[in-house]
C-alpha positions in Angstrom: 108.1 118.0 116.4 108.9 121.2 117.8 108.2 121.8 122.0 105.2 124.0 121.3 103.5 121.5 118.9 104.3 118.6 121.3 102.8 121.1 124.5 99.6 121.9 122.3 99.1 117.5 121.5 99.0 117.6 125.3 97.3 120.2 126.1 94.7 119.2 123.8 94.7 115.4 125.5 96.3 113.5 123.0 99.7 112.7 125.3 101.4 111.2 122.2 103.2 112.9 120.1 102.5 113.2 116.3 104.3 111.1 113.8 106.8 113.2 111.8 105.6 113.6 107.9 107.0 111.2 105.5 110.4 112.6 103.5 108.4 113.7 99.9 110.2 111.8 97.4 110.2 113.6 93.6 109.2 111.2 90.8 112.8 112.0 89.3 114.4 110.1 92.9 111.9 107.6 91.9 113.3 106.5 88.3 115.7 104.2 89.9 113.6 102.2 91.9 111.0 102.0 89.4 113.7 100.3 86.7 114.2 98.0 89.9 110.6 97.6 90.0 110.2 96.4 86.5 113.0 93.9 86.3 111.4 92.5 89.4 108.1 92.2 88.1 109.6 91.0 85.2 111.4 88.2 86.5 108.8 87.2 89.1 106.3 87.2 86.6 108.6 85.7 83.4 107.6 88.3 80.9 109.3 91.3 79.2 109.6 94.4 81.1 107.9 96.0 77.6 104.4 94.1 78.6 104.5 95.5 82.4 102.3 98.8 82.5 103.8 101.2 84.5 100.5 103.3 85.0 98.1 100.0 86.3 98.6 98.2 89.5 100.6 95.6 90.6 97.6 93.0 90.9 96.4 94.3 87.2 99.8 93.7 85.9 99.4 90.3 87.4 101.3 89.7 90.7 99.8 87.5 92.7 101.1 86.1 96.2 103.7 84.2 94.8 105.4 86.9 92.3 105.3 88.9 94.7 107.6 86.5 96.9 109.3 86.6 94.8 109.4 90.3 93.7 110.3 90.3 97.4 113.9 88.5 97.0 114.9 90.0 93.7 114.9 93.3 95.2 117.0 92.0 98.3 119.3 89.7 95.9 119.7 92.2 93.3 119.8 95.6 95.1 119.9 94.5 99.0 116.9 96.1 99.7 115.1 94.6 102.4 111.4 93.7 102.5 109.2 92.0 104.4 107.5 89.1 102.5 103.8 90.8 103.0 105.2 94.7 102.2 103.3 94.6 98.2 99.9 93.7 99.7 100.1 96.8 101.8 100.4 98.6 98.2 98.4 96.4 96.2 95.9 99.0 94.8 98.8 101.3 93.5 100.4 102.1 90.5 104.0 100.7 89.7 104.8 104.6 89.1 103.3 105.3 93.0 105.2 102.0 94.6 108.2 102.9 93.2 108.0 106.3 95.2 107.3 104.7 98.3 110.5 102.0 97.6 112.4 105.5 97.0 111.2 106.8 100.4 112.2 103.8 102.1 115.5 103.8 100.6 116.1 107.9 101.8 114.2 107.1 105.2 116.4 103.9 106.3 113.4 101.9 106.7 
């Protein structure tokens, strides 16, 4: 945020300042991820990446609690990205497509 923006949040009595916008990830930065994505489901789930829809949620595709544990420490084992156990209920009502753009995001932001 720039010093006029972070004068005017004061000004206008809101004395913190606001959040910088999340980096845009393209759906081409997110092809990786997703490929991630389905192995993951697949092996959480123990069925063939061909039967995991990339276009309905992760709940519709059947992750429950457990898989995603599990979806959890494949990503870490396999590709050492670090999750917290609960991060796939935050994005429970997405697409596979759309979580694998926020994975890509996280992977560009650090975090």
């Amino acid at each position: 945020m720039d010093f006029a923006s972070a004068a005017r949040s004061v000004l206008d009595g809101d004395p913190r300042p606001a959040p910088p916008a999340p980096e845009r990830v393209s759906a081409r930065d997110s092809t990786e991820e997703l490929s991630w994505l389905l192995d993951g489901m697949a092996d959480a789930l123990g069925k063939p990446r061909t039967d995991i829809d990339v276009d309905a949620t992760l709940g519709a595709n059947g992750l429950d609690s457990l898989s995603a544990v599990e979806l959890v420490q494949f990503l870490r084992r396999e590709h050492g990205l670090v999750l917290e156990g609960s991060w796939f209920f935050g994005v429970w009502d997405q697409t596979l497509r759309q979580v694998s753009g926020h994975l890509a995001a996280l992977r560009v932001g650090g975090g």
